[in-house]
N, CA, C and O atoms as a GROMACS GRO file, in nm:
protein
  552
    1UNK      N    1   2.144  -1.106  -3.729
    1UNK     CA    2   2.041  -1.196  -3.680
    1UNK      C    3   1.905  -1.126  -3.669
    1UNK      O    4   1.799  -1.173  -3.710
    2UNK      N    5   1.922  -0.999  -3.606
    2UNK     CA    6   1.791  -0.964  -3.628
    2UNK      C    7   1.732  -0.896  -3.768
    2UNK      O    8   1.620  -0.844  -3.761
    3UNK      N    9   1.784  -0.894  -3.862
    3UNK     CA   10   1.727  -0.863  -3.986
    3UNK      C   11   1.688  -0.982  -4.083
    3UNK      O   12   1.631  -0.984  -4.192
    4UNK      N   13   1.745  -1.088  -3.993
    4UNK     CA   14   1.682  -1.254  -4.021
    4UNK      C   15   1.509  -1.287  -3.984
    4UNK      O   16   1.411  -1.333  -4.043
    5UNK      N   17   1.541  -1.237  -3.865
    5UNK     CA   18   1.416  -1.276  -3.789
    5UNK      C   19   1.350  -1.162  -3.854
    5UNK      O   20   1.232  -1.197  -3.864
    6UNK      N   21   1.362  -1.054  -3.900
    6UNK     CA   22   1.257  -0.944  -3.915
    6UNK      C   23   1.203  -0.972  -4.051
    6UNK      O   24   1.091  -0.924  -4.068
    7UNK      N   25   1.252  -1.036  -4.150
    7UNK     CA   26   1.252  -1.104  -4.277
    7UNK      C   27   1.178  -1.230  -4.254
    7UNK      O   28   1.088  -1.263  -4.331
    8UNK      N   29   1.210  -1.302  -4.155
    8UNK     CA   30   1.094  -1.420  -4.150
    8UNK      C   31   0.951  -1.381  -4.056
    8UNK      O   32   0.839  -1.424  -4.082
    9UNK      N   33   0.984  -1.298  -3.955
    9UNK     CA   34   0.818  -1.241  -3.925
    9UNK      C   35   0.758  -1.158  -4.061
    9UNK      O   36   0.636  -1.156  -4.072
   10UNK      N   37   0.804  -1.119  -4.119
   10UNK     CA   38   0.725  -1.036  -4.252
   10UNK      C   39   0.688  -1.172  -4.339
   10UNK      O   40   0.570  -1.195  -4.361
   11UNK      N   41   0.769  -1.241  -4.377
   11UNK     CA   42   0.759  -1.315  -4.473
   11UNK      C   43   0.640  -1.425  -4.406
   11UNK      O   44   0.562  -1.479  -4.485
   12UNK      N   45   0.628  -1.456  -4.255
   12UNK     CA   46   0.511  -1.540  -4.217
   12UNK      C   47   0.388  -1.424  -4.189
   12UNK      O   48   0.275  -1.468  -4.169
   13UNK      N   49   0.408  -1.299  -4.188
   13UNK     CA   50   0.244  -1.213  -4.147
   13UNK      C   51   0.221  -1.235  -4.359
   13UNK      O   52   0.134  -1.289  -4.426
   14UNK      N   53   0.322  -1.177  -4.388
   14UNK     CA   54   0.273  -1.154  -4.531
   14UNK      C   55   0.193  -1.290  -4.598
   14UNK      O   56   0.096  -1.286  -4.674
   15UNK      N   57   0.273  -1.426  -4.540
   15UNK     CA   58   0.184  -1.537  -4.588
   15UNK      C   59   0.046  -1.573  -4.515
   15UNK      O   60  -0.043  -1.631  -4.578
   16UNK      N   61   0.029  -1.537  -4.381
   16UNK     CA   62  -0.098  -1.532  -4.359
   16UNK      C   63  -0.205  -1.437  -4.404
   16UNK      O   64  -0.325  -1.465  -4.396
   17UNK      N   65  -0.151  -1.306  -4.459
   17UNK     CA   66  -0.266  -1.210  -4.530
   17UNK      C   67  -0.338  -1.259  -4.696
   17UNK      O   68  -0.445  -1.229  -4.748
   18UNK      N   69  -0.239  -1.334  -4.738
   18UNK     CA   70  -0.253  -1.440  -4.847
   18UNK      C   71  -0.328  -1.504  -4.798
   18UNK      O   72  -0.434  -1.474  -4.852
   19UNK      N   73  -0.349  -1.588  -4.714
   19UNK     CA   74  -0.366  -1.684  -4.689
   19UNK      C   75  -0.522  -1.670  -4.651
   19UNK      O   76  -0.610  -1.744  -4.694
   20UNK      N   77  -0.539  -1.565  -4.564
   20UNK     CA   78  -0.689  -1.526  -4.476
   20UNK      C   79  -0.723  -1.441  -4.633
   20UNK      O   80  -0.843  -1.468  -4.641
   21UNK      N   81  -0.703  -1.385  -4.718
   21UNK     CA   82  -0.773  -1.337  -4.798
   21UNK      C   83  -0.775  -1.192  -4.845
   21UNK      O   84  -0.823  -1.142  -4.947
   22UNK      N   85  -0.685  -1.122  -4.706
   22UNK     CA   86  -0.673  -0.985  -4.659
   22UNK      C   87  -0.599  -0.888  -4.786
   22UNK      O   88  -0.584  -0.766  -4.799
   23UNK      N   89  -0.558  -1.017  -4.878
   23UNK     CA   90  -0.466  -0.968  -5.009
   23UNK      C   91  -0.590  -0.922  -5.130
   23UNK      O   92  -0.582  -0.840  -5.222
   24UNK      N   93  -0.689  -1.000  -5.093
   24UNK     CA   94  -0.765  -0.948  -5.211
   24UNK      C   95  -0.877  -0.846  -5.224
   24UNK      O   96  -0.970  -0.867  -5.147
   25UNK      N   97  -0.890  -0.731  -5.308
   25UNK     CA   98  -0.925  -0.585  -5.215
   25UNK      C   99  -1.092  -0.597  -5.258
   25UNK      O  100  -1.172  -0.516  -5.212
   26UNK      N  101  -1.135  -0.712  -5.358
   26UNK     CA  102  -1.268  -0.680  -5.373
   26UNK      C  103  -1.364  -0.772  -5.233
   26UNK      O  104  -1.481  -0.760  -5.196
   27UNK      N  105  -1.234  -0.873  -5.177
   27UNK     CA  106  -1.294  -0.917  -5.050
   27UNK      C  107  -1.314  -0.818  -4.900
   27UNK      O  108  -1.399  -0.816  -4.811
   28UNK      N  109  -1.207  -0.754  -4.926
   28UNK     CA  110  -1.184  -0.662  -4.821
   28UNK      C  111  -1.312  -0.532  -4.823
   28UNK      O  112  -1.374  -0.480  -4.730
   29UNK      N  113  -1.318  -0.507  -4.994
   29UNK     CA  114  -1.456  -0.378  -5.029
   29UNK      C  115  -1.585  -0.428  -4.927
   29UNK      O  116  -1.642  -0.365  -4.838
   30UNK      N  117  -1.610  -0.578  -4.983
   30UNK     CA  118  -1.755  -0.659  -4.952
   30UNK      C  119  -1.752  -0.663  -4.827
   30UNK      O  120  -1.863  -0.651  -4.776
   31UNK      N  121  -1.612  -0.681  -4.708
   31UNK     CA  122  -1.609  -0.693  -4.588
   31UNK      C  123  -1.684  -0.519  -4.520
   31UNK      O  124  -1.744  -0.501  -4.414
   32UNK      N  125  -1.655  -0.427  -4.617
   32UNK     CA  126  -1.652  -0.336  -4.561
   32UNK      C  127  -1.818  -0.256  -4.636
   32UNK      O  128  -1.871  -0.145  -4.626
   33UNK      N  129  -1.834  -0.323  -4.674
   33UNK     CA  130  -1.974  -0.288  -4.738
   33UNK      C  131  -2.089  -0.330  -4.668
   33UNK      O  132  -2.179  -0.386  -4.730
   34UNK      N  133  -2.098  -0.309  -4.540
   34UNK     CA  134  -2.231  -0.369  -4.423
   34UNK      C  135  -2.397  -0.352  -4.488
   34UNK      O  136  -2.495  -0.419  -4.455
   35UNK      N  137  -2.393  -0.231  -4.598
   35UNK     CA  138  -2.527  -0.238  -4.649
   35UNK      C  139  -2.510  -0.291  -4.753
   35UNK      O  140  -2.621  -0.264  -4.799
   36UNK      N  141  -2.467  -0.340  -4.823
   36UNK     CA  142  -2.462  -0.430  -4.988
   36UNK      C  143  -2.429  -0.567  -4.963
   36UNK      O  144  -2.517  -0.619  -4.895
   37UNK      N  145  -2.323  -0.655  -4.997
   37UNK     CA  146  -2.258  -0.744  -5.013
   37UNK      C  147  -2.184  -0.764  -4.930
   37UNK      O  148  -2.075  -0.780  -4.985
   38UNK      N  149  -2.172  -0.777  -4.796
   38UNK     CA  150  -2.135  -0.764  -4.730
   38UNK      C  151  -2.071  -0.911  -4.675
   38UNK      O  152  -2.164  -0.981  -4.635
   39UNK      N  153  -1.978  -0.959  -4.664
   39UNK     CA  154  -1.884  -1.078  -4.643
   39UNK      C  155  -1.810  -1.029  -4.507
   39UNK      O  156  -1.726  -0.941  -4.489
   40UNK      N  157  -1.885  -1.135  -4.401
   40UNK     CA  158  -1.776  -1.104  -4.228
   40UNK      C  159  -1.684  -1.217  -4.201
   40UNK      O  160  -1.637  -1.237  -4.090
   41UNK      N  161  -1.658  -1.299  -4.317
   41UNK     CA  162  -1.531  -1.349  -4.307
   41UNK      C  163  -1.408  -1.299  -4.233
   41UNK      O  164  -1.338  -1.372  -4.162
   42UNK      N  165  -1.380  -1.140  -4.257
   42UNK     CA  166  -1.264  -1.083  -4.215
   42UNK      C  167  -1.275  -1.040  -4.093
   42UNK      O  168  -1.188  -0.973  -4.038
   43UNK      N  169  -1.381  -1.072  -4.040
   43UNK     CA  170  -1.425  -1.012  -3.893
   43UNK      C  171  -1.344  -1.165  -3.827
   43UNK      O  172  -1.307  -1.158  -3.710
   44UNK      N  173  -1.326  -1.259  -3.882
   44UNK     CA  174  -1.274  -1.354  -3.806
   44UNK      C  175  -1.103  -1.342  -3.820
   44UNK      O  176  -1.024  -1.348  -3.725
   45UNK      N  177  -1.072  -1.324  -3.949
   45UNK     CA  178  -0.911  -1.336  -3.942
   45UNK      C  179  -0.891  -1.245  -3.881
   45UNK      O  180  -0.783  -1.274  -3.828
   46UNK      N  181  -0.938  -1.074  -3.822
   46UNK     CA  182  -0.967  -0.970  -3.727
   46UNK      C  183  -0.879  -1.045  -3.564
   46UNK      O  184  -0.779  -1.038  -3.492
   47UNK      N  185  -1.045  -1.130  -3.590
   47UNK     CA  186  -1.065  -1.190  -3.436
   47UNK      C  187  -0.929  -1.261  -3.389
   47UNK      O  188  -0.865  -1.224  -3.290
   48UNK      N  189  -0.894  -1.363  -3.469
   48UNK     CA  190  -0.782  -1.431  -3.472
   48UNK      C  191  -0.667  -1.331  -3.430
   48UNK      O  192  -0.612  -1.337  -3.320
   49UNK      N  193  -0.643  -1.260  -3.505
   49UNK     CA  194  -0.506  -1.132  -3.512
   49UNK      C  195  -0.545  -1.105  -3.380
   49UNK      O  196  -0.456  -1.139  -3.302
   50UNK      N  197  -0.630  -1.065  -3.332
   50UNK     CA  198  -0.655  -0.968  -3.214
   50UNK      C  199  -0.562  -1.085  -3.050
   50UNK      O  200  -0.477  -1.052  -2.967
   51UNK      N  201  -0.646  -1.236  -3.075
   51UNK     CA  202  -0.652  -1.332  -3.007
   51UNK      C  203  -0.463  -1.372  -2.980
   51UNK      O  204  -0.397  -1.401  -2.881
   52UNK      N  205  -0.438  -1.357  -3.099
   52UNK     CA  206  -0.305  -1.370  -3.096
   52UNK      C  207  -0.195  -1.268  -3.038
   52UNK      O  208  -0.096  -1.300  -2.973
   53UNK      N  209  -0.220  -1.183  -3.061
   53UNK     CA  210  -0.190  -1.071  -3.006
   53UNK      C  211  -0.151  -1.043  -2.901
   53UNK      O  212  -0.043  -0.999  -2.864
   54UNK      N  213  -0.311  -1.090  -2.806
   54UNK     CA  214  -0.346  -1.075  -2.679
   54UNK      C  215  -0.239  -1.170  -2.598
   54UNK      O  216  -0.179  -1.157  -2.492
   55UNK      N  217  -0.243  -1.257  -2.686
   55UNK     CA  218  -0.140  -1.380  -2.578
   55UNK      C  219   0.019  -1.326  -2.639
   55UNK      O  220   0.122  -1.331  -2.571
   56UNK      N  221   0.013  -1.288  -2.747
   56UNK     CA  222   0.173  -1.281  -2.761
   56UNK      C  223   0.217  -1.199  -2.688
   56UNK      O  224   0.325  -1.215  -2.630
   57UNK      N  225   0.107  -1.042  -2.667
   57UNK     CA  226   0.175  -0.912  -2.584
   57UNK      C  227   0.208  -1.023  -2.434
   57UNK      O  228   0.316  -1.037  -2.377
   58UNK      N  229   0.101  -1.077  -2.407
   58UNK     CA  230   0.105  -1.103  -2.259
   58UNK      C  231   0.263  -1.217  -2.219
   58UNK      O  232   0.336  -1.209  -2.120
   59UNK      N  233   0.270  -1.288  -2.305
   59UNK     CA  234   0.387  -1.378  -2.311
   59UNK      C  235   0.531  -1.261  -2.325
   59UNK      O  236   0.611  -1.249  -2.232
   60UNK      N  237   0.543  -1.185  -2.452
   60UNK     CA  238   0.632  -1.067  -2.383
   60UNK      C  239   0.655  -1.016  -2.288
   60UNK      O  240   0.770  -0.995  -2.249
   61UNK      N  241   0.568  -0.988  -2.238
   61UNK     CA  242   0.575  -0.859  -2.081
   61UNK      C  243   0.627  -1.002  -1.981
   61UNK      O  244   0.731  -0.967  -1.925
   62UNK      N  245   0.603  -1.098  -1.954
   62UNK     CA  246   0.634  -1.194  -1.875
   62UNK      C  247   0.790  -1.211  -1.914
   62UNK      O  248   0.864  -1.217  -1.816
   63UNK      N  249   0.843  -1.219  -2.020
   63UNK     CA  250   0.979  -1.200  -2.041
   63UNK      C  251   1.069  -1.130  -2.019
   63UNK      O  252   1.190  -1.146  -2.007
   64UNK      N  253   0.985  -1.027  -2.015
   64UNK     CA  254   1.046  -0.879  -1.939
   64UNK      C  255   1.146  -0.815  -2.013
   64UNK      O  256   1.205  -0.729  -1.948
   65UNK      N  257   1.189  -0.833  -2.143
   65UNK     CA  258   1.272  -0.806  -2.220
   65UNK      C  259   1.281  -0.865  -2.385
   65UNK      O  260   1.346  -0.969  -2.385
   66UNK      N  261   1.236  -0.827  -2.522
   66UNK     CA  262   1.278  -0.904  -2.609
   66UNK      C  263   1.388  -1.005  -2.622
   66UNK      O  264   1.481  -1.019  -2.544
   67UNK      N  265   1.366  -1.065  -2.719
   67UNK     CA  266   1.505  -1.152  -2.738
   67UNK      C  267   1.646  -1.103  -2.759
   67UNK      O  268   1.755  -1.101  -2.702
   68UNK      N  269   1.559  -1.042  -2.927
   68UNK     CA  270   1.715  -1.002  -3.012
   68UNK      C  271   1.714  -0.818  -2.948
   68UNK      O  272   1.735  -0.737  -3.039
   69UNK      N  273   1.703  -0.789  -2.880
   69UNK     CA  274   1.697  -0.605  -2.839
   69UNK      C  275   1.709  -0.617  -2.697
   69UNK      O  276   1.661  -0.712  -2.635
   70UNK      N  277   1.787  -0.503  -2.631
   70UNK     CA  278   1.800  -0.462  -2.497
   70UNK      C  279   1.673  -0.412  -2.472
   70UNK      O  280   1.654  -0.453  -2.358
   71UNK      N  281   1.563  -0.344  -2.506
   71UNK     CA  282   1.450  -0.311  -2.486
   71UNK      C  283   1.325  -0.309  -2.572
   71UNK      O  284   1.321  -0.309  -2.695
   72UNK      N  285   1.218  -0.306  -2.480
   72UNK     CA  286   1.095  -0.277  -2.604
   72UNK      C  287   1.093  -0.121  -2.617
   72UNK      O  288   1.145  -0.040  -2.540
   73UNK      N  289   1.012  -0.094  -2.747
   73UNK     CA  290   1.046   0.025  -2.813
   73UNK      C  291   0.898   0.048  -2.847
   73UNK      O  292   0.854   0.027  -2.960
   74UNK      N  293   0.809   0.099  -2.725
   74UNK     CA  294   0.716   0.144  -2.716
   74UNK      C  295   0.662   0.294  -2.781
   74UNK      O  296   0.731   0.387  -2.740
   75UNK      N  297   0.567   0.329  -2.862
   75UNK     CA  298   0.547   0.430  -2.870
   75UNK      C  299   0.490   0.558  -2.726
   75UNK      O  300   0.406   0.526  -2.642
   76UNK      N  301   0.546   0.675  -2.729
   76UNK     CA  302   0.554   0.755  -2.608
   76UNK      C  303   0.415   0.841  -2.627
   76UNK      O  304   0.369   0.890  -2.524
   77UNK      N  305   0.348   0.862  -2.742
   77UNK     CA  306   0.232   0.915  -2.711
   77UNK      C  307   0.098   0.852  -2.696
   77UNK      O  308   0.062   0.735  -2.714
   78UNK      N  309   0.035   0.956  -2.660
   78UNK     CA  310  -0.082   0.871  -2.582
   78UNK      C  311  -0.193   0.967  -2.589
   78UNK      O  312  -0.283   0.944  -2.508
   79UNK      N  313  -0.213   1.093  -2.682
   79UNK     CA  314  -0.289   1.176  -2.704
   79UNK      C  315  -0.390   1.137  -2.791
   79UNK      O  316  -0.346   1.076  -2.889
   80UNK      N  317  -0.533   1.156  -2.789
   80UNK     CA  318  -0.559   1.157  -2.919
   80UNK      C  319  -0.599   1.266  -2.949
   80UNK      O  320  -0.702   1.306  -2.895
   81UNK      N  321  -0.514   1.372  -3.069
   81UNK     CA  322  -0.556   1.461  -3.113
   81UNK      C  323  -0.582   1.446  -3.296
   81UNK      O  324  -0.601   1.358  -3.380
   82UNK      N  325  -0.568   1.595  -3.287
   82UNK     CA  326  -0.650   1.586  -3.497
   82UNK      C  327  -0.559   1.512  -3.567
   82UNK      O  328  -0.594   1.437  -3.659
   83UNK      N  329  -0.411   1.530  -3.522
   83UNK     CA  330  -0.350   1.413  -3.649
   83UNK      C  331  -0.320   1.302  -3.630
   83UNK      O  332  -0.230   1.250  -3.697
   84UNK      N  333  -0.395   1.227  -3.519
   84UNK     CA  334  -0.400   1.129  -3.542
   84UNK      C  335  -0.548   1.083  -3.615
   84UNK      O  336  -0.563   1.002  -3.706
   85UNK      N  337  -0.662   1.171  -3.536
   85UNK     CA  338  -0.797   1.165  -3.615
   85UNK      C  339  -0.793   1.132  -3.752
   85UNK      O  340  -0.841   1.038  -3.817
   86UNK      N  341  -0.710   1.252  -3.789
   86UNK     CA  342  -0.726   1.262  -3.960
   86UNK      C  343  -0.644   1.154  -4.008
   86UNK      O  344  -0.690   1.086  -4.100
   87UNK      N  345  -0.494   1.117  -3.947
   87UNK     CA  346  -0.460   0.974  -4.001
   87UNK      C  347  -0.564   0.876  -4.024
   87UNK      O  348  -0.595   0.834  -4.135
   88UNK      N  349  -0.613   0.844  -3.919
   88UNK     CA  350  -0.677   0.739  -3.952
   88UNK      C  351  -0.831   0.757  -3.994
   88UNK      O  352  -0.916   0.667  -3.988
   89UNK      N  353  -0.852   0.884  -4.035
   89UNK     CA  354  -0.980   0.882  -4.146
   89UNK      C  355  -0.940   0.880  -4.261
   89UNK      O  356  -1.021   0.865  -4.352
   90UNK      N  357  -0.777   0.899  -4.292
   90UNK     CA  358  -0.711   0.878  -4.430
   90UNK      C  359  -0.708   0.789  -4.480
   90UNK      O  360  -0.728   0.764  -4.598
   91UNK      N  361  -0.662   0.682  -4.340
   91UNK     CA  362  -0.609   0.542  -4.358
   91UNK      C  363  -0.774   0.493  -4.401
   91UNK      O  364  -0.799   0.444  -4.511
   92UNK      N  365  -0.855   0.511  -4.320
   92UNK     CA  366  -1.031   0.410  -4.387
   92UNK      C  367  -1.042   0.458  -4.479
   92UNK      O  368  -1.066   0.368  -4.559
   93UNK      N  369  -1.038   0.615  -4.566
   93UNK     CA  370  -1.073   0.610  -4.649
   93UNK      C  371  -0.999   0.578  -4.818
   93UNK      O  372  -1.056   0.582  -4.928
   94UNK      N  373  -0.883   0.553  -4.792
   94UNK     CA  374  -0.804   0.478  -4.861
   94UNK      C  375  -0.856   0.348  -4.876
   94UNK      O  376  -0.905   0.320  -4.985
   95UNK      N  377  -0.853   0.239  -4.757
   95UNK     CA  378  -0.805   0.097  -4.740
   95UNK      C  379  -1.015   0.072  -4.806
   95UNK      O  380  -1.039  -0.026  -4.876
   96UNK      N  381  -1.134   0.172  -4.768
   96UNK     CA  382  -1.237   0.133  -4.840
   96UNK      C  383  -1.257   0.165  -5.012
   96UNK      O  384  -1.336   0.111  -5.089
   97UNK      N  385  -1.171   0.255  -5.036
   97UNK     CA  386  -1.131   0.281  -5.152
   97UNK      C  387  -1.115   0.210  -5.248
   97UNK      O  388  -1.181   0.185  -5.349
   98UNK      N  389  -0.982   0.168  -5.191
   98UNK     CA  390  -0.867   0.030  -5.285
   98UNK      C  391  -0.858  -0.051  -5.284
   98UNK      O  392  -0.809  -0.119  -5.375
   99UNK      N  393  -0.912  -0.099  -5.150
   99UNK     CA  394  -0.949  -0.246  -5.044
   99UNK      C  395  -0.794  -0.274  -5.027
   99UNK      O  396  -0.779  -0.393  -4.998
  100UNK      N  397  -0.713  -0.229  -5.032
  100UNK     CA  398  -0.557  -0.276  -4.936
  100UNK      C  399  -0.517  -0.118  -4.857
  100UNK      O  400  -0.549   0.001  -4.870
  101UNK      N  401  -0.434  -0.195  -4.778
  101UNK     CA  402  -0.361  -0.115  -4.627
  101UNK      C  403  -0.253  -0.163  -4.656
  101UNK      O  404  -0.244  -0.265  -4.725
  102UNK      N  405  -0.128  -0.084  -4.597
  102UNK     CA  406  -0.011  -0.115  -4.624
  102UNK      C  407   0.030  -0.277  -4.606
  102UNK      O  408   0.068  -0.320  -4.715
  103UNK      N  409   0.033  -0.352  -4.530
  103UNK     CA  410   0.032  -0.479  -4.523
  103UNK      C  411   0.004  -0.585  -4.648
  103UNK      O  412   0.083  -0.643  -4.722
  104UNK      N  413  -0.120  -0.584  -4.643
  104UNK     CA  414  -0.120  -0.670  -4.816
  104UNK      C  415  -0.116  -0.565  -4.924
  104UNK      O  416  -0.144  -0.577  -5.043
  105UNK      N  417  -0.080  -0.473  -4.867
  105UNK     CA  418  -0.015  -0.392  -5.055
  105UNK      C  419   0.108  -0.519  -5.065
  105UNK      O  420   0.125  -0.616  -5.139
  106UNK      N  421   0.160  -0.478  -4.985
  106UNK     CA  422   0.348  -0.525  -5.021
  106UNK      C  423   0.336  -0.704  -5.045
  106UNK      O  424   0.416  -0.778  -5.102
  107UNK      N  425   0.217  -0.733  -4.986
  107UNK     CA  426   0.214  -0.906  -4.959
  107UNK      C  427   0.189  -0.926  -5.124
  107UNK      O  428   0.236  -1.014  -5.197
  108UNK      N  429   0.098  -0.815  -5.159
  108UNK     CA  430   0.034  -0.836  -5.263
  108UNK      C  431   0.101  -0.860  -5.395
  108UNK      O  432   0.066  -0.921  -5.496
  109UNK      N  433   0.228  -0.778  -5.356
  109UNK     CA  434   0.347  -0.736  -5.492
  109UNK      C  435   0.370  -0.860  -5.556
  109UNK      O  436   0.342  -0.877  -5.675
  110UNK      N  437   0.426  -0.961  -5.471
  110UNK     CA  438   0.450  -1.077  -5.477
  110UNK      C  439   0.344  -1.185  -5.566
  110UNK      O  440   0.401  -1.286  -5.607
  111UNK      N  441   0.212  -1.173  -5.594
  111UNK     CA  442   0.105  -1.213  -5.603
  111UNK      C  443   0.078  -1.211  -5.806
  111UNK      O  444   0.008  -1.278  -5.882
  112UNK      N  445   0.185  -1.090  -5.826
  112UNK     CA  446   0.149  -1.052  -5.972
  112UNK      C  447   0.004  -0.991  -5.999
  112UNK      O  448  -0.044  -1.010  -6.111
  113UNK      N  449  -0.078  -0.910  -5.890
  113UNK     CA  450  -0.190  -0.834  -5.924
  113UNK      C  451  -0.114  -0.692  -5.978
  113UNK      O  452  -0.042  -0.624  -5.905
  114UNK      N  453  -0.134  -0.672  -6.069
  114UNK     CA  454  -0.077  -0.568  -6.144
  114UNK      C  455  -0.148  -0.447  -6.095
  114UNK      O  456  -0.082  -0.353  -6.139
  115UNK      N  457  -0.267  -0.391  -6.014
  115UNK     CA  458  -0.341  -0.307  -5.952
  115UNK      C  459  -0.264  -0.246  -5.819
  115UNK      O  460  -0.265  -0.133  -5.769
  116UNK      N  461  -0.203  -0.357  -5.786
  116UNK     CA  462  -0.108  -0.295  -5.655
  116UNK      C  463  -0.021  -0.197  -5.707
  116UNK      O  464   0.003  -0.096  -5.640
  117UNK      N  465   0.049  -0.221  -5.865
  117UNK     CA  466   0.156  -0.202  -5.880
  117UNK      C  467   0.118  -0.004  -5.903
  117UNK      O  468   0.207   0.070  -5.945
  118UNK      N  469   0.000   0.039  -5.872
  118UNK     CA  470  -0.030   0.185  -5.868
  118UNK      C  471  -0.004   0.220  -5.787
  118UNK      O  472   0.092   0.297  -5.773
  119UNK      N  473  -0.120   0.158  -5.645
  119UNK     CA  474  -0.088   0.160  -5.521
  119UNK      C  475  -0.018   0.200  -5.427
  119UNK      O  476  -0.038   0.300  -5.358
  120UNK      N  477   0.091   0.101  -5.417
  120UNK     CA  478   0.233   0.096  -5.351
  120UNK      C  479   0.285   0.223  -5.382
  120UNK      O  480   0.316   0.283  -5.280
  121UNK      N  481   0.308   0.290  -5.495
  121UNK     CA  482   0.400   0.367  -5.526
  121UNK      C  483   0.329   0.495  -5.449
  121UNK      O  484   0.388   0.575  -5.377
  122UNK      N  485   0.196   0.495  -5.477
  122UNK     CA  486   0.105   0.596  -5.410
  122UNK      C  487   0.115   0.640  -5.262
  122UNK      O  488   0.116   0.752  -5.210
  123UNK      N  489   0.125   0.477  -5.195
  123UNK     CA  490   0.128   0.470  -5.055
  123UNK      C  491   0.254   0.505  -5.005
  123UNK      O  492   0.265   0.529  -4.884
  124UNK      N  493   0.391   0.513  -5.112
  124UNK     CA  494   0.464   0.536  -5.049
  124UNK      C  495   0.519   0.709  -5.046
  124UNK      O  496   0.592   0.772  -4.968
  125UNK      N  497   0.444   0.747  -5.170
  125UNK     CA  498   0.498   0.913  -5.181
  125UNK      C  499   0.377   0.965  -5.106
  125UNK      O  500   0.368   1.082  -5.141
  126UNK      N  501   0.272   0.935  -5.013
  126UNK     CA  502   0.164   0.974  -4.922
  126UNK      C  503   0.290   0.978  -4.780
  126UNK      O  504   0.308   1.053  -4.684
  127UNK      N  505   0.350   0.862  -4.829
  127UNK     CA  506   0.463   0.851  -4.636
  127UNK      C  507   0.544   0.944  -4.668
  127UNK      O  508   0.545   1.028  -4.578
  128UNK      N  509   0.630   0.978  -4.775
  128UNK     CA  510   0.698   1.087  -4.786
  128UNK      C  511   0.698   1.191  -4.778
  128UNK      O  512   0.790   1.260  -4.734
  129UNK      N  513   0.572   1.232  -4.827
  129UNK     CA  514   0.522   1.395  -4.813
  129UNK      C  515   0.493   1.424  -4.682
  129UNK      O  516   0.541   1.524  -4.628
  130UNK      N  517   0.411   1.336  -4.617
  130UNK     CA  518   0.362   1.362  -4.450
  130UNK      C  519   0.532   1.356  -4.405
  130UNK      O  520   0.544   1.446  -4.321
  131UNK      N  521   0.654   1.296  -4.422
  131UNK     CA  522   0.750   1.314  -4.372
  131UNK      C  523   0.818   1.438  -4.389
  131UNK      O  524   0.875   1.501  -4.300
  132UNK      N  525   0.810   1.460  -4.482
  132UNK     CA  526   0.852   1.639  -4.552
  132UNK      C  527   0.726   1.703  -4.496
  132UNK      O  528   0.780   1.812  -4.481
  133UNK      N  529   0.651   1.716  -4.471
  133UNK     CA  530   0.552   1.817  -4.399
  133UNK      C  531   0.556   1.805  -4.261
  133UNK      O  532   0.566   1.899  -4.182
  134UNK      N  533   0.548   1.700  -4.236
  134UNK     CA  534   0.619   1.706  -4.059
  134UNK      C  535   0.764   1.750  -4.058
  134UNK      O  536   0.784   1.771  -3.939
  135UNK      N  537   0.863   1.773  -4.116
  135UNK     CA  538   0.952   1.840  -4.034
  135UNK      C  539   0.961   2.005  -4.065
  135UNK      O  540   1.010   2.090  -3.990
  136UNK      N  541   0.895   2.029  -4.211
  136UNK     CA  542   0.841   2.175  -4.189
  136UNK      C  543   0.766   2.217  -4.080
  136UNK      O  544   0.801   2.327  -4.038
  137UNK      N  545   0.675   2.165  -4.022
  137UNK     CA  546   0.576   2.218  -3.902
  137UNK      C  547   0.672   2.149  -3.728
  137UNK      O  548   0.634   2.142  -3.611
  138UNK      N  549   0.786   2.115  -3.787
  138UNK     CA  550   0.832   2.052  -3.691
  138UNK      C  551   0.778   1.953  -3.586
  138UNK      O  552   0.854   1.907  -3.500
   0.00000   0.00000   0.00000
């Protein structure tokens, strides 16, 4: 059951990234291009995600427990140091790059843009290596 439900929350975020636009990377470039061409469309499907969010976390915690799980499965750190810095100067400078983030890569597969089909494979031997280099440095 829960690999049901985890298959239909992917399959409804993946149809809303279609849907808001988030799939297509020369919209996402222009979103991110504040001195050129610049399109703040995505500042709203942003807003939305954020809005939703806000009420879904808050409707969880009032439940006091997921549905399908004995617990929530919170992340335990709370530092911000360099690797997370550098993650996520990896992650912007990728996602302004290519104009996709892991999310509409995979939405994207589906789509027949043959440009993903570099991508993905990229994004996924980037997760592998940081996995093989994190357990060398332990």
């Amino acid at each position: 059951m829960t690999a049901v439900m985890g298959l239909l929350a992917g399959l409804l975020f993946g149809l809303g990234l279609a849907v808001s636009g988030m799939t297509d990377p020369l919209k996402v470039q222009n979103f991110l291009d504040v001195a050129g061409t610049w399109d703040p469309s995505l500042a709203f499907v942003m807003g939305g995600a954020v809005l939703v969010t806000f009420v879904g976390f808050r409707l969880a915690w009032r439940a006091g427990k997921p549905w399908l799980d004995a617990c929530f499965h919170l992340p335990t750190a709370s530092a911000i140091d360099r690797k997370l810095l550098t993650g996520a100067a990896l992650f912007g400078i990728g996602w302004g790059l290519a104009g996709y983030c892991p999310g509409p890569a995979l939405s994207t597969l589906a789509l027949g843009n043959h440009e993903v089909w570099w991508f993905v494979p990229a994004m996924v031997a980037g997760g592998l290596l940081q996995r093989w280099q994190a357990s060398r440095t332990g």
